[in-house]
N, C-alpha and C positions, 0 to 999 in steps of 0.2 A: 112736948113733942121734941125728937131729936131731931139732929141734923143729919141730912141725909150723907150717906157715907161716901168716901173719894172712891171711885173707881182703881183708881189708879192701888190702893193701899189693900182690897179685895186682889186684883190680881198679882198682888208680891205674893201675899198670904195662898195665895192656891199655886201660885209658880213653889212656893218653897215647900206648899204639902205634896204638890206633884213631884218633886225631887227628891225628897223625902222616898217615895213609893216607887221610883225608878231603880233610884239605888238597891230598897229590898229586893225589885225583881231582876236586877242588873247579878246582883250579889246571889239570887237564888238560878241566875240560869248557869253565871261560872258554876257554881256548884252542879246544876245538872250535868254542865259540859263535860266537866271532870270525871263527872260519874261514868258519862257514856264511853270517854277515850277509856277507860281503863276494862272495859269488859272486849274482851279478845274478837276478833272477826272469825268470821263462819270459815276462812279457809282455814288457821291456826287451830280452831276447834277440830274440823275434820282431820288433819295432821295427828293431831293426838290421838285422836281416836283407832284411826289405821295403825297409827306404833303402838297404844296396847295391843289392838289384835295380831300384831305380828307377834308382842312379844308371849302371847296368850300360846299360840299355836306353836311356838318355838319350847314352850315350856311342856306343852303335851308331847311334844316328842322327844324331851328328853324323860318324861315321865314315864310313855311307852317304855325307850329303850332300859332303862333304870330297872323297870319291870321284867324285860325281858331277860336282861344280865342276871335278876334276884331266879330266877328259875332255874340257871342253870348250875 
């Protein structure tokens, strides 16, 4: 029969696997953080979006006039 086990030597061993397993998810949420700062906010997306279609509609009208020039 064994001797029954210290208390005390159980809970280093589950403090040091719980720290162990902090660390991976300490180390996996920087990595999420990072991820999420770098994906642009909804007003910088719509900004772009507005300057291609300006520069969309800027470009039909030189295409127009371009056409219109080739006619005559």
């Amino acid at each position: 029969m064994t001797a029954p086990a210290d208390p005390r030597h159980i809970g280093e061993l589950l403090g040091d696997w719980l720290a162990i397993r902090m660390d991976e998810v300490d180390a996996l949420a920087d990595e999420a953080r990072a991820k999420v700062a770098a994906i642009p906010d909804q007003r910088a997306c719509w900004s772009v979006v507005g300057e291609l279609l300006l520069r969309v509609a800027v470009l039909e009208q030189d295409v127009a006039a371009l056409k219109k020039a080739a006619r005559r």
